[in-house]
Kinemage of the C-alpha trace (Angstrom):
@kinemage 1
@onewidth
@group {chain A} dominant
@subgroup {mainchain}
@vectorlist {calphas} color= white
{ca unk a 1} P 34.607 5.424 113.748
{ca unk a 2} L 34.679 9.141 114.015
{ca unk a 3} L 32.100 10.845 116.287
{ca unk a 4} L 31.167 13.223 113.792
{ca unk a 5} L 29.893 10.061 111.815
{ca unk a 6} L 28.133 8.512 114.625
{ca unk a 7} L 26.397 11.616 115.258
{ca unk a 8} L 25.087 11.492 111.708
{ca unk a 9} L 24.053 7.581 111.720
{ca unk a 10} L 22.315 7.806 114.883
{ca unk a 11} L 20.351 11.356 115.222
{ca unk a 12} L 19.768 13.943 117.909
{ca unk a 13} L 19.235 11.677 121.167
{ca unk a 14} L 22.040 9.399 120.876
{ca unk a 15} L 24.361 12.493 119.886
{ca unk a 16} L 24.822 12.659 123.654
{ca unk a 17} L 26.394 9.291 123.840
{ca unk a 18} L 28.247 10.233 120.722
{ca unk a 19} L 30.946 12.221 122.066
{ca unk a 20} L 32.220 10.276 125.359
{ca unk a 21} L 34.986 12.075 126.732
{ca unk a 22} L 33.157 15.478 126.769
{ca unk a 23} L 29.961 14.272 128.128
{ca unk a 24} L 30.754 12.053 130.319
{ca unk a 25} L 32.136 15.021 131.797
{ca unk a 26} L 29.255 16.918 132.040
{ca unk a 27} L 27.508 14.844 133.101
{ca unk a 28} L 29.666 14.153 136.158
{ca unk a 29} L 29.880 18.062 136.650
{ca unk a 30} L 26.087 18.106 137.048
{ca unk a 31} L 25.870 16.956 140.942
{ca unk a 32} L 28.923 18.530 141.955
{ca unk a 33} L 29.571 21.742 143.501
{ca unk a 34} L 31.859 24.203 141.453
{ca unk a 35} L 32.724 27.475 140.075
{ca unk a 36} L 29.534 29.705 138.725
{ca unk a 37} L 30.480 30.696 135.097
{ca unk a 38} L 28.064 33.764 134.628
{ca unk a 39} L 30.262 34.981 138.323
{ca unk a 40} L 32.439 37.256 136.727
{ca unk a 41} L 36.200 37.408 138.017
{ca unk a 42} L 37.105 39.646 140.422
{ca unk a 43} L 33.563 40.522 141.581
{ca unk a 44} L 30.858 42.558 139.442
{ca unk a 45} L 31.743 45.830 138.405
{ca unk a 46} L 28.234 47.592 137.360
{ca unk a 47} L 29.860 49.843 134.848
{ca unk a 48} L 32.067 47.707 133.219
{ca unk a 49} L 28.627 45.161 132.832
{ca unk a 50} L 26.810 47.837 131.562
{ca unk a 51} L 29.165 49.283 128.978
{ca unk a 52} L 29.338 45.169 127.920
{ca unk a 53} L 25.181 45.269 127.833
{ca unk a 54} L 25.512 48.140 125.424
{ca unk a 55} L 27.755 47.078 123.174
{ca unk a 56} L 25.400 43.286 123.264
{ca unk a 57} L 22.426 44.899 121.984
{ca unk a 58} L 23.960 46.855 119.583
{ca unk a 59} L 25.217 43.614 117.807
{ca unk a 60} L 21.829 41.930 117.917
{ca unk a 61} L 20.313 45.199 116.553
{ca unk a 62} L 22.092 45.161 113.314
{ca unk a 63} L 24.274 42.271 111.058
{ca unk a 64} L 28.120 43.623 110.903
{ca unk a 65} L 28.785 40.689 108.260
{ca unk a 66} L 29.155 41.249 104.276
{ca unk a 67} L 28.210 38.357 102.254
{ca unk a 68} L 31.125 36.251 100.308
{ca unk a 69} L 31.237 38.686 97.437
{ca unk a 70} L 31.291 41.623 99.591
{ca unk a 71} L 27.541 42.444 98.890
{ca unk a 72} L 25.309 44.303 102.079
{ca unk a 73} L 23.062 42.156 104.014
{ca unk a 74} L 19.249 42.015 103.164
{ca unk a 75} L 16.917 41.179 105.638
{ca unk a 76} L 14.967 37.761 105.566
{ca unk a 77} L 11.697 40.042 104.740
{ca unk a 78} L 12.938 39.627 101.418
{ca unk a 79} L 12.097 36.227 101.026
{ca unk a 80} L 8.078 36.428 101.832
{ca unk a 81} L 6.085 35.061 99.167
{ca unk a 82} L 2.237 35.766 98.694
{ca unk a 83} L -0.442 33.434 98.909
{ca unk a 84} L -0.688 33.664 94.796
{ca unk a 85} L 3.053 33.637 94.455
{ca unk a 86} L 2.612 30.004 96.971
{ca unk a 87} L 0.186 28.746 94.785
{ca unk a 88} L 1.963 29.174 91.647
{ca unk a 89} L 5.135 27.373 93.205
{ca unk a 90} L 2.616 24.085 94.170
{ca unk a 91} L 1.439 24.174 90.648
{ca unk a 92} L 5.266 23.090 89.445
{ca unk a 93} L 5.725 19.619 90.842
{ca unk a 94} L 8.714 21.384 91.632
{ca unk a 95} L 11.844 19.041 93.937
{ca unk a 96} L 14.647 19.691 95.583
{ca unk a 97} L 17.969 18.669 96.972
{ca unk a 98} L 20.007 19.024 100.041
{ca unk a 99} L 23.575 18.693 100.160
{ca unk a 100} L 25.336 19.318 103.283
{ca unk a 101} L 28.943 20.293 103.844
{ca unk a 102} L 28.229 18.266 107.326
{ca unk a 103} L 25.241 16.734 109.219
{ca unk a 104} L 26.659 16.121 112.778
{ca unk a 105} L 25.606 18.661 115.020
{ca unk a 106} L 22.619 21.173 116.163
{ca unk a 107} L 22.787 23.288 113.582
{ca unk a 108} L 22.934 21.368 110.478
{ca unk a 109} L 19.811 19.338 111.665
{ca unk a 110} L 17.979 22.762 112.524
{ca unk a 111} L 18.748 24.156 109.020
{ca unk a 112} L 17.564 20.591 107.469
{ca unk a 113} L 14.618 20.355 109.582
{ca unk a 114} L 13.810 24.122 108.506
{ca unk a 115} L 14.638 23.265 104.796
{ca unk a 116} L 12.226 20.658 104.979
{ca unk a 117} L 9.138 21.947 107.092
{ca unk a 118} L 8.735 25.011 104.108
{ca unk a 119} L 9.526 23.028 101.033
{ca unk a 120} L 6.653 20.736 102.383
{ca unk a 121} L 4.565 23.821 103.098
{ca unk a 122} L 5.113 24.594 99.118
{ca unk a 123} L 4.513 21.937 97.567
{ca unk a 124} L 8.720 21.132 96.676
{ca unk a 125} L 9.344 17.029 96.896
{ca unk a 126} L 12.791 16.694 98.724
{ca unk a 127} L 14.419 14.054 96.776
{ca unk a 128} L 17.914 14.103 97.974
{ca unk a 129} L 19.462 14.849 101.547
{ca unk a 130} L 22.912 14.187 102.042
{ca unk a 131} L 25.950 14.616 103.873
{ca unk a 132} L 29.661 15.474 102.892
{ca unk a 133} L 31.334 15.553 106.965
{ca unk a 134} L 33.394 17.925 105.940
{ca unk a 135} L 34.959 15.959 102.787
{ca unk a 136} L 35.125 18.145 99.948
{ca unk a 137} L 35.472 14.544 97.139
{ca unk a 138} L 32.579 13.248 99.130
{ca unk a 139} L 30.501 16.636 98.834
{ca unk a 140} L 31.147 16.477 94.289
{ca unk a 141} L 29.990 12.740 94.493
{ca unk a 142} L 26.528 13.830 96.249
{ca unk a 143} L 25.809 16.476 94.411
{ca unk a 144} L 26.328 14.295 91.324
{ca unk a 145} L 24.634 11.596 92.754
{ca unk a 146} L 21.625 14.071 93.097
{ca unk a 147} L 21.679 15.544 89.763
{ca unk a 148} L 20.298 11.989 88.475
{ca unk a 149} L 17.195 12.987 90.370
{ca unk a 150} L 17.041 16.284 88.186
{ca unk a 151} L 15.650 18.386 91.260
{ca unk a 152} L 14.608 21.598 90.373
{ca unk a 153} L 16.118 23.261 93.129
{ca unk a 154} L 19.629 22.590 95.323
{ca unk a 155} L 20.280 24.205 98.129
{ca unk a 156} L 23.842 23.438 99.972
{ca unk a 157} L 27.064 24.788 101.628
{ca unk a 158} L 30.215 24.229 99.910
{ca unk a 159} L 32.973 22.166 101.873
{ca unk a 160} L 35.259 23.787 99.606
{ca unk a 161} L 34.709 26.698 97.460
{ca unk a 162} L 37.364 25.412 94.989
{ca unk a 163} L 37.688 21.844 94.919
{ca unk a 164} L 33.359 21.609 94.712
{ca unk a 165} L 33.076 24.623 91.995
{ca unk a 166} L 33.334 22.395 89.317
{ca unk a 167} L 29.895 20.020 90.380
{ca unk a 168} L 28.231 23.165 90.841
{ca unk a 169} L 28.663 24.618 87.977
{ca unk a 170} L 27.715 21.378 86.021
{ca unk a 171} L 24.468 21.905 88.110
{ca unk a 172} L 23.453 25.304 87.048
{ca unk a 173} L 24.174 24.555 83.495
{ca unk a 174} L 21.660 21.360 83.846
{ca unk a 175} L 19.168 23.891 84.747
{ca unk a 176} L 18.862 23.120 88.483
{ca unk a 177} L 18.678 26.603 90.489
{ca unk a 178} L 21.263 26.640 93.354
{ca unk a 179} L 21.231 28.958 97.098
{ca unk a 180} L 23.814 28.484 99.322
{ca unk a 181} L 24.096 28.622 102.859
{ca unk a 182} L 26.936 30.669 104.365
{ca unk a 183} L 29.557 30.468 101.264
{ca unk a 184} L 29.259 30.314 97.494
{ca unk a 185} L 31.863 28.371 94.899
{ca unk a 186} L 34.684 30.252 93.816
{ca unk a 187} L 34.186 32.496 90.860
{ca unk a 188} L 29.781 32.014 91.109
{ca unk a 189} L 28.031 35.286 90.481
{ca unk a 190} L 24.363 36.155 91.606
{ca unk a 191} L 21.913 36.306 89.400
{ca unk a 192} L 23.814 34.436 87.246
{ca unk a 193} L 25.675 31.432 88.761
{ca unk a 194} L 23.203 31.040 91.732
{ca unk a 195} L 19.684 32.337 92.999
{ca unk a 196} L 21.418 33.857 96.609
{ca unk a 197} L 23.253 33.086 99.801
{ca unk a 198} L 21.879 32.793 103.404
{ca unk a 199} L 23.837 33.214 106.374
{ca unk a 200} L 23.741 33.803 109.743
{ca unk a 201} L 26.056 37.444 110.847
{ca unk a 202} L 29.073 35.237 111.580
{ca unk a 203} L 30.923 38.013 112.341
{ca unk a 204} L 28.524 39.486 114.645
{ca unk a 205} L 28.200 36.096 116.198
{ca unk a 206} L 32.336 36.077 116.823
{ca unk a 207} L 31.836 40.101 118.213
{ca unk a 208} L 29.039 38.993 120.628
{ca unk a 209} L 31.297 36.036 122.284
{ca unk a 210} L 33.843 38.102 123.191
{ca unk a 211} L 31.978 40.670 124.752
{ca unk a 212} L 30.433 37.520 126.782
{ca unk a 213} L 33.889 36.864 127.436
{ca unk a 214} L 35.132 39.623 128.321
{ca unk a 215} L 32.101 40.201 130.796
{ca unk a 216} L 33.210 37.603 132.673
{ca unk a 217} L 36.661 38.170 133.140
{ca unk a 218} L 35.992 41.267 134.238
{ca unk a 219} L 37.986 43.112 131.178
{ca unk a 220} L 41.313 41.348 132.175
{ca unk a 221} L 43.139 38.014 132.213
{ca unk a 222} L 44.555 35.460 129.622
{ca unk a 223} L 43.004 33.521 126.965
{ca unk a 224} L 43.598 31.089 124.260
{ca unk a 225} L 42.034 30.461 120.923
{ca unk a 226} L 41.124 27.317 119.263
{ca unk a 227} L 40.347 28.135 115.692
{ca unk a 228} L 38.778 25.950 112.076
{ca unk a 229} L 41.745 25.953 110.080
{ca unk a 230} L 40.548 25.748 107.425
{ca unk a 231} L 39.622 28.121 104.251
{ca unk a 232} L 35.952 28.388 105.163
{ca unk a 233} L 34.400 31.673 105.103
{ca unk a 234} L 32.123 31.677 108.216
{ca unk a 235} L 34.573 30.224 110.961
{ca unk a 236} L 36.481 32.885 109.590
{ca unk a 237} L 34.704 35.776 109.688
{ca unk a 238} L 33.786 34.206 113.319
{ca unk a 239} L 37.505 34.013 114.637
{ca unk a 240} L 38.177 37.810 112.811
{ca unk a 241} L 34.954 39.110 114.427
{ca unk a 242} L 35.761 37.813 118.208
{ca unk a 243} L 39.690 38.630 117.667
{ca unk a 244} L 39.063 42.387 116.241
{ca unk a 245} L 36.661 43.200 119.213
{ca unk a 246} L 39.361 41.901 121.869
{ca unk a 247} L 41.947 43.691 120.998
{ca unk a 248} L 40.165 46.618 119.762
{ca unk a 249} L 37.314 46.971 123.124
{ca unk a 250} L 39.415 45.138 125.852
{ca unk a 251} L 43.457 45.910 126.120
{ca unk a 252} L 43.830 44.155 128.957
{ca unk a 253} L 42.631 40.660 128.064
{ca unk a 254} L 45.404 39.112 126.495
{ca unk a 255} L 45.710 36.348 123.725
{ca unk a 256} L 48.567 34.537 124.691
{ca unk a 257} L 48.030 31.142 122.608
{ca unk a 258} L 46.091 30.099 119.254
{ca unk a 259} L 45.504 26.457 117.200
{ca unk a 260} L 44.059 25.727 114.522
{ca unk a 261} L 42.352 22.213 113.938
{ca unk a 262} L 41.135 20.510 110.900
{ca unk a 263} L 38.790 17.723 111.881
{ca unk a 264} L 36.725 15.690 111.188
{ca unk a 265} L 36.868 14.698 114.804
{ca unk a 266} L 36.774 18.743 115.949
{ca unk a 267} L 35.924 18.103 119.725
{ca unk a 268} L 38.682 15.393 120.496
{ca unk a 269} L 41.261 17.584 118.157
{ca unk a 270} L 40.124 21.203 120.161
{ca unk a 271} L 40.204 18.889 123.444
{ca unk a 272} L 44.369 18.028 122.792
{ca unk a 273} L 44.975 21.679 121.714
{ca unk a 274} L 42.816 22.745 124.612
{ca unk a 275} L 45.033 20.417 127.120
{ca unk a 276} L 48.156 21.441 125.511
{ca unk a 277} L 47.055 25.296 126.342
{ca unk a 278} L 46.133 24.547 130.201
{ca unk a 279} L 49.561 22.992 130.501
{ca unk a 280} L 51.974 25.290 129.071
{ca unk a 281} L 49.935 28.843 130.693
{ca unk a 282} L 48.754 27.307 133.981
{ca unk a 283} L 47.194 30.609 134.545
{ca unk a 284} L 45.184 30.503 131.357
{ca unk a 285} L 42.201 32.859 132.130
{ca unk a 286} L 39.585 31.147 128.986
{ca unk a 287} L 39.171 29.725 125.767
{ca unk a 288} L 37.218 30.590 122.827
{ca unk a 289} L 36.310 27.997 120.724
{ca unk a 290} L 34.888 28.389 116.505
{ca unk a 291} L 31.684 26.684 117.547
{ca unk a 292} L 29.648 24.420 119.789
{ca unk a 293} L 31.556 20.928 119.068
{ca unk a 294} L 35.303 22.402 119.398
{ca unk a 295} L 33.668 23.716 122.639
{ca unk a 296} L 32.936 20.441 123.944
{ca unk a 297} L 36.636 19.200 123.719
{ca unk a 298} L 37.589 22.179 125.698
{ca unk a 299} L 35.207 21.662 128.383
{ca unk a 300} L 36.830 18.166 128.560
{ca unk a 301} L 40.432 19.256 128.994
{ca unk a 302} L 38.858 21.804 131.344
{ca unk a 303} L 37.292 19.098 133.444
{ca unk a 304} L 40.447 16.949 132.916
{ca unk a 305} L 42.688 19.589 134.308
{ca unk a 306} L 40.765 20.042 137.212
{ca unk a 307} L 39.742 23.969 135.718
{ca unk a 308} L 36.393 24.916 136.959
{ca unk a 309} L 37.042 28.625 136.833
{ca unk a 310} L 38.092 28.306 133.299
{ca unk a 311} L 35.588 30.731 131.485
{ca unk a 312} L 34.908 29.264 127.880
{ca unk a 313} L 32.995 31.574 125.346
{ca unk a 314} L 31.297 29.933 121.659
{ca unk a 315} L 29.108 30.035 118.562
{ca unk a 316} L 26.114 28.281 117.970
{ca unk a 317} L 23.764 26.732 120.547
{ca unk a 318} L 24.275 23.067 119.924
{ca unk a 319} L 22.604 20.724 123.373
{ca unk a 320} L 26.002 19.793 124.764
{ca unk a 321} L 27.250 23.487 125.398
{ca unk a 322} L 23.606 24.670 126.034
{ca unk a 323} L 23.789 22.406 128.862
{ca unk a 324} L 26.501 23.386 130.460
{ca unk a 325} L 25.084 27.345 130.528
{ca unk a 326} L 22.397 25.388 131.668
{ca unk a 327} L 24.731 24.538 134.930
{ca unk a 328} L 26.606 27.390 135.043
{ca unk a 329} L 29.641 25.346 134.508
{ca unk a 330} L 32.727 26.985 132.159
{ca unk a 331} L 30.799 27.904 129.331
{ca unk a 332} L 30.214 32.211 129.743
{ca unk a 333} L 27.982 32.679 126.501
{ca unk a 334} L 28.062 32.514 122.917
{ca unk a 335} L 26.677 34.251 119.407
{ca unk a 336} L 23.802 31.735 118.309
{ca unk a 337} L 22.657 31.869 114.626
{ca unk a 338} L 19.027 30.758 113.788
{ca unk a 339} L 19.727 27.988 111.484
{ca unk a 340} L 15.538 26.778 111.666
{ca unk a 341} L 14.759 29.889 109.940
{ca unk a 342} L 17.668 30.371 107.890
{ca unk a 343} L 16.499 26.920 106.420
{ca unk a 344} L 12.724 28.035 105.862
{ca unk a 345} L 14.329 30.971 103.896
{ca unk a 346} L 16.532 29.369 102.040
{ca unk a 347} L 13.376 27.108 100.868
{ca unk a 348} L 11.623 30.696 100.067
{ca unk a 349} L 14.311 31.860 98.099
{ca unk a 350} L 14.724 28.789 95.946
{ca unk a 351} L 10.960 29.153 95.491
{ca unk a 352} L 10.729 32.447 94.314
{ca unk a 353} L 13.636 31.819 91.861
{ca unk a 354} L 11.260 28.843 90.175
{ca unk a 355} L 8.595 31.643 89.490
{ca unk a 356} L 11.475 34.463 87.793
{ca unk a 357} L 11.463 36.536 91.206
{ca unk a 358} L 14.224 38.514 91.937
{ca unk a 359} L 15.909 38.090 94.965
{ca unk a 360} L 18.555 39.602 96.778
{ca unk a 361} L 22.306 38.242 96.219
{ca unk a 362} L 23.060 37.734 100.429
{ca unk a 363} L 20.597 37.533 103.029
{ca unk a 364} L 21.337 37.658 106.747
{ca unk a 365} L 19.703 36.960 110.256
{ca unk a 366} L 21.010 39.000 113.054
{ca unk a 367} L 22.768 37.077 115.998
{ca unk a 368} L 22.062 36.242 119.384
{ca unk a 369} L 23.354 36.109 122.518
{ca unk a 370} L 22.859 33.344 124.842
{ca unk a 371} L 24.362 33.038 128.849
{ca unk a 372} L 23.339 30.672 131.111
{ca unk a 373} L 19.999 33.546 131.939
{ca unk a 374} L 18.589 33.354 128.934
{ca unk a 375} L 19.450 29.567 127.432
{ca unk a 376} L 15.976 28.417 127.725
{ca unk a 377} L 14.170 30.944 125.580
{ca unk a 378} L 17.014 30.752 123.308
{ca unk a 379} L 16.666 28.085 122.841
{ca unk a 380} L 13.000 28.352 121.412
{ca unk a 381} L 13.973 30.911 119.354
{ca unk a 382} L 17.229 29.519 117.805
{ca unk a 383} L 14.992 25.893 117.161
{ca unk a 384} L 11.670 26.793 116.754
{ca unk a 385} L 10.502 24.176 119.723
{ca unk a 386} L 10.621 24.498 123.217
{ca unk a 387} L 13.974 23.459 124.998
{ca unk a 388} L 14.519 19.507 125.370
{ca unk a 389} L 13.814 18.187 128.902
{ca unk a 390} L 17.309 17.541 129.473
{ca unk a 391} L 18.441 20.944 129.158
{ca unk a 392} L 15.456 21.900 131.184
{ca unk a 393} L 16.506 19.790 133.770
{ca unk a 394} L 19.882 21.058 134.000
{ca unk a 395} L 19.090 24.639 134.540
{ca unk a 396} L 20.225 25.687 137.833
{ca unk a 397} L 18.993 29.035 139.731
């Protein structure tokens, strides 16, 4: 069975026992002596970390990404409704459904759990919550397997902008209003096909990991890239964000290798590329990895190989990789979205769309940057909860 569908049968705590080759890993790693990832190579260089600082919290000040269309970012202000405006939306007996390009990791059940908490705060009956794992046949099936519960609202991200457009659009023509998450089908307009899009800045998220990584190389060395191949919009922008900002900031950190990888299994397919890497440029400085599970078969292959010094830089703050800043061990950083409250304002959105509010076309929350200093509160703010005793108790000094 893939892991990816274990982690969706069996929920957040046994997610850790989901993935065996990775975490076993870590887990090993956590009593033994090693390599400090937030130690940058070749010593600390105050300028160099401070020109890196700057650059940080300019990223986290702004959001670089464009929504799908093209269209400018609007803040998640936009989405605020009134006390009048919330009791007009309890008044409709109003439901909704959730259809998820994927279920398996951190973020999915973040956005979900957001989704939920403010559609229960307005009065909106969830009547449908399902998941696609990355199957774009599977993903037409549940949305047509929702539509027989007529919800008034559907909120979802497409597994495939083409091959799910047509299920879609049969949705908006049955009345049902539709905001997306991240990516919209292929040929939708706003305001006409679909109430708006939430994301997090993707591309910002993919700028602020390789500044991370960068930092801790010291501006120089090797890496290699394991990539979502895959025509999805946000690991894009992700893999274009972090690969601009390389080449553009830091000339003398080279790329010398790149894979793609397609799932469903993404941490045992990034862990082969990941080996394949180590062995054919022994001197491999780091890897970047498209997000937190991909990240978790490179950590293996790191482990495997014996590479404690290998610095490995991310997106999203799922528990496996937020351990391991927790330790210190391999993983330098990465650009964290804030999928709880993209979720509560994609519920917002939908909402005002029930009462004829206007609403923006793309709305985006700024990223964030998490090392192994700052993981904890991160943590909070990327979940909405404090951080899980096991990543508290990993945390070294």
């Amino acid at each position: 069975m893939p892991t990816s569908v274990l982690r969706r049968r069996l929920g957040a705590a046994v997610r850790l026992a989901a993935v065996p080759a990775a975490m076993c890993l870590l887990l090993t790693s956590c009593s033994a002596a090693g390599t400090s990832a937030s130690a940058p190579a070749g010593g600390a260089d105050k300028a160099f970390d401070a020109k890196v600082d700057a650059s940080l919290a300019s990223v986290e000040s702004q959001v670089l990404s464009t929504g799908p269309n093209g269209e400018k970012p609007a803040s998640a202000d936009a989405a605020t409704l009134t006390d009048a405006q919330v009791a007009q939306v309890k008044g409709l007996g109003a439901t909704a459904a959730i259809t998820m390009h994927y279920a398996g990791d951190d973020w999915s059940t973040s956005q979900i759990k957001g989704l939920q908490d403010e559609f229960g705060r307005l009065g909106i009956t969830v009547v449908s919550s399902t998941d696609a794992n990355f199957d774009p046949a599977q993903q037409v099936s549940d949305i047509e397997n929702a539509m027989t519960r007529k919800p008034s609202v559907m909120v979802s991200l497409p597994t495939d902008p083409v091959a799910t457009a047509g299920a879609y659009r049969a949705a908006a023509a049955a009345g049902t209003k539709l905001v997306f998450m991240d990516n919209v089908p292929k040929g939708f307009v706003a305001g006409k096909d679909y109430v708006s899009t939430v994301s997090a800045d993707n591309y910002g998220n993919g700028v602020i990991s390789a500044h991370l990584m960068a930092r801790a190389l010291g501006g120089k060395g090797t890496i290699g890239l394991v990539f979502h191949e895959a025509d999805f919009f946000v690991t894009k922008q992700r893999y274009q964000g972090f690969k601009e900002t390389i080449a553009k900031d830091y000339p003398d950190i080279k790329i010398v290798a790149e894979q793609g990888i397609a799932g469903p299994d993404f941490a045992g397919d990034a862990q082969r590329v990941s080996a394949a890497m180590l062995s054919q440029n022994p001197d491999l400085s780091g890897i970047w990895a498209v997000w937190d599970v991909p990240a978790e078969g490179v950590l293996a292959a790191a482990r495997a190989a014996g590479r404690d010094d290998l610095k490995v830089a991310t997106q999203d703050l799922g528990l496996n990789v937020a351990i391991a800043l927790a330790q210190d061990r391999n993983v330098v950083g990465l650009g964290a979205q804030r999928p709880y409250e993209q979720g509560v304002t994609e519920a917002r959105l939908a909402a005002l769309s029930l009462i004829g509010q206007q609403v923006p076309a793309y709305v985006a929350l700024p990223s964030l940057g998490v090392t192994h200093d700052n993981v904890l509160d991160a943590w909070k703010t990327v979940y909405s909860q404090d951080a899980p005793a096991q990543l508290r108790d990993s945390f070294v000094k």
